[in-house]
ZADREN-681307 format. One line per 10 residues: number of its first residue (from 1); their letters; for each residue x, y, z of N, C-alpha, C. Coordinates in nm, 4 decimals. Example, Ala and Ser with C-alpha at 12.3 -4.5 7.8 and 13.67 -1.06 7.14 Angstrom:
// ZADREN-681307
1) as) 1.3190:-0.5690:0.7800:1.2300:-0.4500:0.7800:1.3200:-0.3300:0.7800  1.2850:-0.2250:0.7080:1.3670:-0.1060:0.7140:1.2900:0.0030:0.7870
***
This chain:
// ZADREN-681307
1) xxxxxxxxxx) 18.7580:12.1475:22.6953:18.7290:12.2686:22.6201:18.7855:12.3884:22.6933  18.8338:12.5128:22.5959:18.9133:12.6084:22.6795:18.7926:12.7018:22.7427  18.8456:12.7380:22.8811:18.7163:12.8335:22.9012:18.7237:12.9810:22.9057  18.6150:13.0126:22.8705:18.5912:13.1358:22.7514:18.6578:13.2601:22.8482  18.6864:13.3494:22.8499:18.7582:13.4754:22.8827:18.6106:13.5569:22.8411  18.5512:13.5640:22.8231:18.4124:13.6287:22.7420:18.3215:13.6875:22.8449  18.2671:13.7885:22.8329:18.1964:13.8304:22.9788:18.0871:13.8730:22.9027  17.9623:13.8371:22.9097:17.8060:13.8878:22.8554:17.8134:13.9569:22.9898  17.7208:14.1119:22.9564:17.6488:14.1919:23.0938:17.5495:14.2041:22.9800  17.4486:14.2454:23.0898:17.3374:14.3208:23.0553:17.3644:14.4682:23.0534
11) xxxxxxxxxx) 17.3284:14.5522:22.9748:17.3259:14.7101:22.9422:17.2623:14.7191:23.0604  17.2866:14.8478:23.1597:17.2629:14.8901:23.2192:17.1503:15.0069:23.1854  17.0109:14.9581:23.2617:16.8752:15.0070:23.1988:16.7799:15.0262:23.3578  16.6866:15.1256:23.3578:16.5766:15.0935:23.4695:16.4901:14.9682:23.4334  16.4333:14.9032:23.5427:16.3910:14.8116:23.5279:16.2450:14.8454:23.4339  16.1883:14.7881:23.3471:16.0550:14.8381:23.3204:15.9479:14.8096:23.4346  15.8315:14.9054:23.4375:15.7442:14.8598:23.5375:15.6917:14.7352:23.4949  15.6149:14.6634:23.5866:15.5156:14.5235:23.5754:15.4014:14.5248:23.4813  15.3239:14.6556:23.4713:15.2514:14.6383:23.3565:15.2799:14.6569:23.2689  15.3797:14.7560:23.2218:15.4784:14.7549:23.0946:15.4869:14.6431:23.0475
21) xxxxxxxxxx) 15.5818:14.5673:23.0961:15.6527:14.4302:23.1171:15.5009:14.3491:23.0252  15.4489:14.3076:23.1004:15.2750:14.2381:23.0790:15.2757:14.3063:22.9720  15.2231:14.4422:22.9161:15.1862:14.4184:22.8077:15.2625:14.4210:22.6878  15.3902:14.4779:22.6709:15.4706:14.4550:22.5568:15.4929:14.2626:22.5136  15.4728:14.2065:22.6419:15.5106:14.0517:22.6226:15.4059:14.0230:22.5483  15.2643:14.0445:22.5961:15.1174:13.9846:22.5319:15.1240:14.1013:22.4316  15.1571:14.1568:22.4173:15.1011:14.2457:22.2240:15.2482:14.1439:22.1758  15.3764:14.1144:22.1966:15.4513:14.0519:22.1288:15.3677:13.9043:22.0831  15.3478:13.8058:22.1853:15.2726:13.7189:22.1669:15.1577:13.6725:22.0813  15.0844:13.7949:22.0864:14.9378:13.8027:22.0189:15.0022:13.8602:21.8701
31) xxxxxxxxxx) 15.0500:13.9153:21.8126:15.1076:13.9677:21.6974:15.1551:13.8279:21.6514  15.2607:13.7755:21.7068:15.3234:13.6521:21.7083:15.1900:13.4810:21.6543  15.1157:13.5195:21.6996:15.0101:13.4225:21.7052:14.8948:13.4692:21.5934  14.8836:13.5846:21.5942:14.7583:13.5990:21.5323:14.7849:13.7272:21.3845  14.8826:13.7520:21.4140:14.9527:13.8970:21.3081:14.9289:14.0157:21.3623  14.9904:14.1412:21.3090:14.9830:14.2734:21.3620:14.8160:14.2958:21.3511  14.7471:14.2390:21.1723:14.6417:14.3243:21.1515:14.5039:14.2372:21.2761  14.5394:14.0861:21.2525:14.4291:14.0758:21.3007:14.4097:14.0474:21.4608  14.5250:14.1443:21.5520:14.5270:14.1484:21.6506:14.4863:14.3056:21.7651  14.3958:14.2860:21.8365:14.3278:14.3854:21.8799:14.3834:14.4571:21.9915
41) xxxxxxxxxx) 14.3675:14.5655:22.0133:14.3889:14.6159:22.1811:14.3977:14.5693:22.2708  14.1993:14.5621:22.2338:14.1282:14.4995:22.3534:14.2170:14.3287:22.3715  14.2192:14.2570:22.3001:14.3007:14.1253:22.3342:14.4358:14.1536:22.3814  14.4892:14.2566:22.3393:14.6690:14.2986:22.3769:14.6220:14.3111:22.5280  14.4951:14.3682:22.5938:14.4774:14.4033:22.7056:14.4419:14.3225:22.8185  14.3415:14.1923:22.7589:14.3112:14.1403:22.8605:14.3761:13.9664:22.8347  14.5314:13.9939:22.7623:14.6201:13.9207:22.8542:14.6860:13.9746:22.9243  14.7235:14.0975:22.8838:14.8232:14.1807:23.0056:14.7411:14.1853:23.1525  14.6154:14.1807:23.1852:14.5209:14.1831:23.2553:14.5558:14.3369:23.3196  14.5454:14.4587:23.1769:14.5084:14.5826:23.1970:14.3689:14.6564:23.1711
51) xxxxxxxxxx) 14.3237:14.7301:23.2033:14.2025:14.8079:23.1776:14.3023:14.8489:22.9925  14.1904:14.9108:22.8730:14.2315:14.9679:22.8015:14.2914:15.1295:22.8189  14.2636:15.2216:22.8956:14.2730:15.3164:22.9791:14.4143:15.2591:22.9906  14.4818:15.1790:23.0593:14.5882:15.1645:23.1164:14.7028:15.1208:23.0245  14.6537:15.0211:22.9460:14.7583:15.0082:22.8473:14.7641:15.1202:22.7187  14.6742:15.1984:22.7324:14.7287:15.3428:22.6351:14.7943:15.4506:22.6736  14.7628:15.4220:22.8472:14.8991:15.5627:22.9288:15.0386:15.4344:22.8618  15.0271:15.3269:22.8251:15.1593:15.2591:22.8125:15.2257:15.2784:22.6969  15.1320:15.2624:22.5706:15.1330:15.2852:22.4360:15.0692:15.3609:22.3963  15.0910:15.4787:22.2981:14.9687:15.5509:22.2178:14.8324:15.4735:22.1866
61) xxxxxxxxxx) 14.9244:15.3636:22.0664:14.8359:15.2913:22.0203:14.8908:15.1833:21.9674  14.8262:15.1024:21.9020:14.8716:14.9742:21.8190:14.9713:14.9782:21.7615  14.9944:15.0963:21.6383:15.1592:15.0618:21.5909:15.2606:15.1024:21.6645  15.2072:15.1803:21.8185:15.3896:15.1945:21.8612:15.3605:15.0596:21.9609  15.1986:14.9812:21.9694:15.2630:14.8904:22.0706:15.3790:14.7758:22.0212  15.3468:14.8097:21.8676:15.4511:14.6662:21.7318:15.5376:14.7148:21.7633  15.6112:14.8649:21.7778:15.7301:14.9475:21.7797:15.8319:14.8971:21.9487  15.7151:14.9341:22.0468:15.7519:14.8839:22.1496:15.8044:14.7349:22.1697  15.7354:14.6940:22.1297:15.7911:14.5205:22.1612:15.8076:14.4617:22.0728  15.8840:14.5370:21.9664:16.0157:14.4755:21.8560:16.1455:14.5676:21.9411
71) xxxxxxxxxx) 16.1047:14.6576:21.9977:16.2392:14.7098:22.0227:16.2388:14.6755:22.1741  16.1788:14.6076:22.2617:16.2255:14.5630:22.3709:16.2677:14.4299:22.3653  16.2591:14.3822:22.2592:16.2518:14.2090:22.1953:16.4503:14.2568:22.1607  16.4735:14.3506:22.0810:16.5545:14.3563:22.0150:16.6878:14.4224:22.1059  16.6274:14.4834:22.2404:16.7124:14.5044:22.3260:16.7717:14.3958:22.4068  16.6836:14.2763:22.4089:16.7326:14.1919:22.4997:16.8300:14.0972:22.3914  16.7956:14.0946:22.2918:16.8726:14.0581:22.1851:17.0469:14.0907:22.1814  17.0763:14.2150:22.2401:17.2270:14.2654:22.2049:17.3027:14.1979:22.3175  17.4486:14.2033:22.2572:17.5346:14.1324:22.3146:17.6301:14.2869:22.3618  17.5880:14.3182:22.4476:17.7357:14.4278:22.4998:17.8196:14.3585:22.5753
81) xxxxxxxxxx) 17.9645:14.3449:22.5380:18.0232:14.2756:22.5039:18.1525:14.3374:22.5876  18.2029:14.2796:22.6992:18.3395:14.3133:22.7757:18.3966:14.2108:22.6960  18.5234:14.2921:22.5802:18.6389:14.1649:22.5290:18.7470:14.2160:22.5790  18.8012:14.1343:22.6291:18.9474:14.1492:22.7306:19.0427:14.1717:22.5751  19.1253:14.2465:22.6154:19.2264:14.3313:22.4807:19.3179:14.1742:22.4624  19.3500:14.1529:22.3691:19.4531:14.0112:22.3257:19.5871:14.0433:22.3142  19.6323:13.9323:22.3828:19.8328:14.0239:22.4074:19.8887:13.9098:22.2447  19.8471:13.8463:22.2186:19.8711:13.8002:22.0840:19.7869:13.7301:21.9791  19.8117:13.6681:21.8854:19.7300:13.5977:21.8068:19.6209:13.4833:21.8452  19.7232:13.4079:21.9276:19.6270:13.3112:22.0080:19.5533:13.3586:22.0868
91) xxxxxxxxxx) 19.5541:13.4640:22.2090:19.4765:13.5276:22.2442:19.3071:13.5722:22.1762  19.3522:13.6293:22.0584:19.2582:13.6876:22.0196:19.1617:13.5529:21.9387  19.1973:13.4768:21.8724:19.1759:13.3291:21.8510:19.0969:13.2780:21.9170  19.1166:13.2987:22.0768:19.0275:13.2180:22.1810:18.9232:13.3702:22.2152  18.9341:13.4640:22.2159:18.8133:13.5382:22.2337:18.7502:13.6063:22.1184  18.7374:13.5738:21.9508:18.6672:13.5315:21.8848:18.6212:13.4043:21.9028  18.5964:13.3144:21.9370:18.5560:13.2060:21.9242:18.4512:13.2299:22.0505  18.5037:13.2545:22.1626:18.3940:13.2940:22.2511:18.3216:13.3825:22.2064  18.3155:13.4593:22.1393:18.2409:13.5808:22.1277:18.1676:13.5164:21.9905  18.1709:13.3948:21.9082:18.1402:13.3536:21.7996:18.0325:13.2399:21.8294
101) xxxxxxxxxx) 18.0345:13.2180:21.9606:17.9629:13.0620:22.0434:17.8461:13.1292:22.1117  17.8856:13.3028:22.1692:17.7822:13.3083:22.2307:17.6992:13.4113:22.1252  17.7309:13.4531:22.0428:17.6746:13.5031:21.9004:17.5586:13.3964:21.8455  17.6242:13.2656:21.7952:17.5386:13.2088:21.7716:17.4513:13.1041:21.8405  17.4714:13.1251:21.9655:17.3587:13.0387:22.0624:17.2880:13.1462:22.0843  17.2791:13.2525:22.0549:17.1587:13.3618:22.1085:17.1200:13.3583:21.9252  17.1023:13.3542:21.8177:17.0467:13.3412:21.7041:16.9809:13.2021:21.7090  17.0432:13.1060:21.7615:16.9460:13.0020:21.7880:16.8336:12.9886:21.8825  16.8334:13.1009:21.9622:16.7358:13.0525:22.0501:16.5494:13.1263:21.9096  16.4814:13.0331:22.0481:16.3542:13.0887:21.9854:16.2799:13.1742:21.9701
111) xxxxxxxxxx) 16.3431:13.2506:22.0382:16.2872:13.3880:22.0841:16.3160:13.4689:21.9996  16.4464:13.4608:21.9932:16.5025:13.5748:21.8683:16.4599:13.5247:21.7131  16.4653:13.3855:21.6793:16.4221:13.3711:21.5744:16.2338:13.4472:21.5344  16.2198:13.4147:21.6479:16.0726:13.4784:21.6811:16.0468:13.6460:21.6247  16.1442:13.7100:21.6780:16.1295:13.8390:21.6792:16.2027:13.8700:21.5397  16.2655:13.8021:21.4185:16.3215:13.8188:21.3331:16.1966:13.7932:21.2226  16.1369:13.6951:21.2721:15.9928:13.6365:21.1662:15.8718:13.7606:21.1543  15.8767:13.8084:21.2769:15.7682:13.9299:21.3328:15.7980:14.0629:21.2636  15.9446:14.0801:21.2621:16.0135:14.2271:21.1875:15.9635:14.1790:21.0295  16.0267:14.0481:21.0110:15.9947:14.0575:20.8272:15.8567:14.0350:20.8013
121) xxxxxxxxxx) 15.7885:14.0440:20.8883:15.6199:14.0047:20.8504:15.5671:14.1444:20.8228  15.5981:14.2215:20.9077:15.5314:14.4035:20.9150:15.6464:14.5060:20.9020  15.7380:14.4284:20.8390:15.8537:14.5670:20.8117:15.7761:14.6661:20.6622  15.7175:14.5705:20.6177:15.6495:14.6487:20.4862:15.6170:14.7554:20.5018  15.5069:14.7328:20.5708:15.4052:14.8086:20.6710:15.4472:14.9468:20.7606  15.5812:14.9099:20.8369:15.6370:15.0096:20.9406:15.7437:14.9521:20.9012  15.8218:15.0316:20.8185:15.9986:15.0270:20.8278:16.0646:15.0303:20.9731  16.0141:15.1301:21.0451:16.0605:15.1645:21.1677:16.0651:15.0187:21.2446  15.9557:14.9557:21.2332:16.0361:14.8055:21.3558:16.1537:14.7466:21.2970  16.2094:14.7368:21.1445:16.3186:14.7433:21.1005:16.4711:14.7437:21.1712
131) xxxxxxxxxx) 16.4493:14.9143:21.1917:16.5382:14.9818:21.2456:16.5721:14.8893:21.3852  16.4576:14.8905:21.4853:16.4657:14.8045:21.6191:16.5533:14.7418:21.6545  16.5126:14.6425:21.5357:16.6638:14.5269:21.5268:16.7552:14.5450:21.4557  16.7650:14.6774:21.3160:16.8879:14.6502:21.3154:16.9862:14.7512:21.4538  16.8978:14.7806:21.4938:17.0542:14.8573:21.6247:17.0467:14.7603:21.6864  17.0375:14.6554:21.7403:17.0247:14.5454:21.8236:17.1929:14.5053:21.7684  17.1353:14.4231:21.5913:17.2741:14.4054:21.5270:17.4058:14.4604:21.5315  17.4129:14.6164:21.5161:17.5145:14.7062:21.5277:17.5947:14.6921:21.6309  17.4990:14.6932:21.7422:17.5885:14.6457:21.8913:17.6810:14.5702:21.8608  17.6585:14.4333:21.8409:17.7536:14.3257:21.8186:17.8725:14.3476:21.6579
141) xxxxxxxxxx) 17.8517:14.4391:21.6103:17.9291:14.4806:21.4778:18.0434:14.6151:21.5313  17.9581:14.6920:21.6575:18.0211:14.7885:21.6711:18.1430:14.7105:21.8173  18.1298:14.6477:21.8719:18.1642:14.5654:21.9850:18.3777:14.5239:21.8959  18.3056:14.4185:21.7945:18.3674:14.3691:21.6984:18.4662:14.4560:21.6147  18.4470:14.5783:21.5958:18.5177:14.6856:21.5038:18.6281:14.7497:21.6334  18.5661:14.7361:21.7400:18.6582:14.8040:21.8284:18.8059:14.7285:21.8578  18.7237:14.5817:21.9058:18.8625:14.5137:21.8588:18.9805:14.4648:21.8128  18.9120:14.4659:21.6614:18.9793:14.4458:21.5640:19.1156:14.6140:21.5774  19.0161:14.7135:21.6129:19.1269:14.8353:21.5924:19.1899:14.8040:21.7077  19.2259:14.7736:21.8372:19.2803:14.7680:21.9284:19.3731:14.6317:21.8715
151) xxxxxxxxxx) 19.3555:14.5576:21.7848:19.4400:14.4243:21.7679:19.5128:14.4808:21.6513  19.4634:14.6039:21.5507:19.5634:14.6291:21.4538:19.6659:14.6976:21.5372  19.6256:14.7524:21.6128:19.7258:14.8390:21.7279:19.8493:14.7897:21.7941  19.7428:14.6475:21.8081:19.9010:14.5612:21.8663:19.9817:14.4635:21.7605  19.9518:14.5235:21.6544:20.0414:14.4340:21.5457:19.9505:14.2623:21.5158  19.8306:14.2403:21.5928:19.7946:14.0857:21.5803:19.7703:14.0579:21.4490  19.6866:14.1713:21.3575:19.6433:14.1715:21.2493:19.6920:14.2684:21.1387  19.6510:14.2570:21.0382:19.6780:14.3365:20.9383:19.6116:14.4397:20.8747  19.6411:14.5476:20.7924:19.5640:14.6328:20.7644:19.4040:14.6525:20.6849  19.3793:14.6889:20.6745:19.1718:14.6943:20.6829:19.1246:14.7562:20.7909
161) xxxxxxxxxx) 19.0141:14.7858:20.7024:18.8978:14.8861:20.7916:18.8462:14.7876:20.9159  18.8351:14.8263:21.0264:18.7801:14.7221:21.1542:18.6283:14.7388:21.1160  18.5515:14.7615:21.0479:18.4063:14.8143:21.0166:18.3940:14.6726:20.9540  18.4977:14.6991:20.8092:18.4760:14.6001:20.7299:18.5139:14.4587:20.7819  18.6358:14.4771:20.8616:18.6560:14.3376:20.9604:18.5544:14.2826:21.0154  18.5208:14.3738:21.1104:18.3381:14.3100:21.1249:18.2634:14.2277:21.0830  18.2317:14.2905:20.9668:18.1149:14.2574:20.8738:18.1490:14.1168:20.8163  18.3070:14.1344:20.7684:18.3648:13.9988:20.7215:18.3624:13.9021:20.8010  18.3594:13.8739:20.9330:18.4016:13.7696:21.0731:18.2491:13.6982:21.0658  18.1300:13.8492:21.0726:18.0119:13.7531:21.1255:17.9394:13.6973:20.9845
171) xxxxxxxxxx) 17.9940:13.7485:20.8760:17.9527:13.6824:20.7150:17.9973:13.5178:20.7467  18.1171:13.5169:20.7874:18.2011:13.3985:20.7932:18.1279:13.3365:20.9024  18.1043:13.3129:20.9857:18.0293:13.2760:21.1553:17.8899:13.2513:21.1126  17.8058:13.3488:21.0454:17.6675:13.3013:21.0088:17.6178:13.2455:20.9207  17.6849:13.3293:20.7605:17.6823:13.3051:20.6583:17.5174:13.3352:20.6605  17.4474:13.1723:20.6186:17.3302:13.2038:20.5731:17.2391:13.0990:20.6597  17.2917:13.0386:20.7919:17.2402:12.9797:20.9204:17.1040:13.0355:20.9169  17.0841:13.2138:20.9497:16.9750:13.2324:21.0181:16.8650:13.2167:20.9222  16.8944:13.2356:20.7398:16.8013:13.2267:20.6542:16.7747:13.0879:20.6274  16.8421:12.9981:20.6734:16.7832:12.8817:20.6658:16.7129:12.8160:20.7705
181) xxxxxxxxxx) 16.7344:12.8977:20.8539:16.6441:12.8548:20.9868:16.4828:12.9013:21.0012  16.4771:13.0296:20.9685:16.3817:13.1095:20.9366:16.3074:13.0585:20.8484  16.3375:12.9940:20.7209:16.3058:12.9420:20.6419:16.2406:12.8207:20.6536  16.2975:12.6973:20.8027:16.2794:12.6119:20.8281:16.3469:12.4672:20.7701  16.4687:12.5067:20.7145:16.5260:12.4500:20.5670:16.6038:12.3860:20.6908  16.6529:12.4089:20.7893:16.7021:12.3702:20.9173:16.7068:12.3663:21.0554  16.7353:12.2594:21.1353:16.7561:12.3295:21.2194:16.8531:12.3589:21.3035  16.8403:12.4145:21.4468:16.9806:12.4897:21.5155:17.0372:12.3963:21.5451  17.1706:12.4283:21.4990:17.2827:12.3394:21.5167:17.3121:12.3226:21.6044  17.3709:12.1928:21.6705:17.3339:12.1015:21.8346:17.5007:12.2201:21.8770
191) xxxxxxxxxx) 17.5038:12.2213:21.9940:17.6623:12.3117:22.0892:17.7664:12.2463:22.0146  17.7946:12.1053:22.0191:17.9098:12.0797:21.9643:17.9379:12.1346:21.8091  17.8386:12.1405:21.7323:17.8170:12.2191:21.6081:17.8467:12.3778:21.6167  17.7944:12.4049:21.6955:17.7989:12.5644:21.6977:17.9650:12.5606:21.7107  18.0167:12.5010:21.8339:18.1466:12.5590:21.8742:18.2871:12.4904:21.7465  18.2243:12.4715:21.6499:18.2933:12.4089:21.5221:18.2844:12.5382:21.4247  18.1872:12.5588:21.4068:18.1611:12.7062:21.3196:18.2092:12.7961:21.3244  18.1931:12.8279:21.4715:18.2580:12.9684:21.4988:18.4075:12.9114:21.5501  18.4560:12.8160:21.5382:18.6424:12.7577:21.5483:18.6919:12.7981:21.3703  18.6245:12.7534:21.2853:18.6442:12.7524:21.1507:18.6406:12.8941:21.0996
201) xxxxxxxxxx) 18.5654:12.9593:21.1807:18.5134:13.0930:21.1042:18.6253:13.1876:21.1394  18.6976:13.1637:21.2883:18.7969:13.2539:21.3204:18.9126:13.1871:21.2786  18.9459:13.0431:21.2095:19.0514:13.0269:21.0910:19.0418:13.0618:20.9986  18.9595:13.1158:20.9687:18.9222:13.1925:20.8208:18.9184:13.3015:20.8084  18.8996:13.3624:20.8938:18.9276:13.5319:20.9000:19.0900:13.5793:20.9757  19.1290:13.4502:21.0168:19.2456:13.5264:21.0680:19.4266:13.4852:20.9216  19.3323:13.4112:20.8545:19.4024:13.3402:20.6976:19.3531:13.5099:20.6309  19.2623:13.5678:20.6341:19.2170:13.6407:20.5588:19.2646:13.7671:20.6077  19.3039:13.7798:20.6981:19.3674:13.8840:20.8038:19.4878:13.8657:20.8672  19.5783:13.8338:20.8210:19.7260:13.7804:20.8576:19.7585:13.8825:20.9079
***
């Protein structure tokens, strides 16, 4: 197998403190387990093993603790994304595909499916945890658009909006994977699967993008 040119970093962030940490995990958990409504403070608190006093210097209250830990769920979620510029077609060929393998092994994991089940459970409720994840998404759309303009630049591709290039690559790469997973209609497709999908998906967008 070719190896990937692809560099995942982590966004450069302060670390959160330890009780932070503790309690955004246990209000994620307890929401996760029991729902937004019928989950309490006081329980958000004494798994974090905080006084209530302490976990409200952390959070106001209950709906920014949902706010908080959909959007720290949804930060660890993004892919910021070093893509080395492609000196030709094949180039760019092999770093879509990396960038298409590690796309969809982070939608497979459980965590994120987790935090996708949690947004559509109380998005009703608070649009705003919504938002959380979709900037999570954007990252990896805005990552993707840059490319594409740096590859129309070098002649690899053809004319179109890199926005809409985007949008078209990960339509093609996901399709409707995560709603059937979510759904339970399936499940995550084993590595050798994944790295077939996203091989097919960047023959199909680059047929569609000559």
């Amino acid at each position: 197998m070719e190896k990937s040119r692809l560099k995942l970093r982590k966004a450069p962030k302060s670390p959160p403190s330890p009780a932070r940490e503790r309690v955004l995990n246990a209000a994620f958990s307890a929401f996760m387990e029991k729902g937004y409504t019928a989950t309490s403070t006081l329980e958000i608190a004494t798994r974090a093993r905080v006084s209530k006093r302490e976990l409200y210097q952390i959070c106001k209250d209950k709906p920014a603790l949902l706010r908080e830990a959909i959007a720290e769920r949804a930060l660890r979620m993004r892919l910021p994304l070093d893509l080395p510029p492609a000196v030709d077609r094949k180039g760019l060929a092999s770093m879509l595909r990396a960038f298409g393998i590690a796309a969809l092994r982070g939608l497979c994991e459980p965590s994120v499916r987790a935090v996708f089940r949690l947004v559509i459970s109380e998005s009703v409720q608070m649009p705003e945890v919504a938002h959380a994840l979709a900037g999570a998404r954007s990252a990896s759309r805005a990552a993707l658009s840059q490319t594409f303009t740096r590859a129309q630049a070098g002649g690899l591709i053809g004319k179109g909006d890199p926005g809409t290039m985007a949008v078209d690559f990960l339509a093609l790469l996901i399709g409707d994977l995560m709603m059937q997973m979510l759904l339970g209609l399936t499940e995550p497709p084993a590595p050798h699967a994944i790295e077939q999908r996203a091989r097919e998906a960047v023959e199909k967008f680059l047929r569609l993008y000559p």
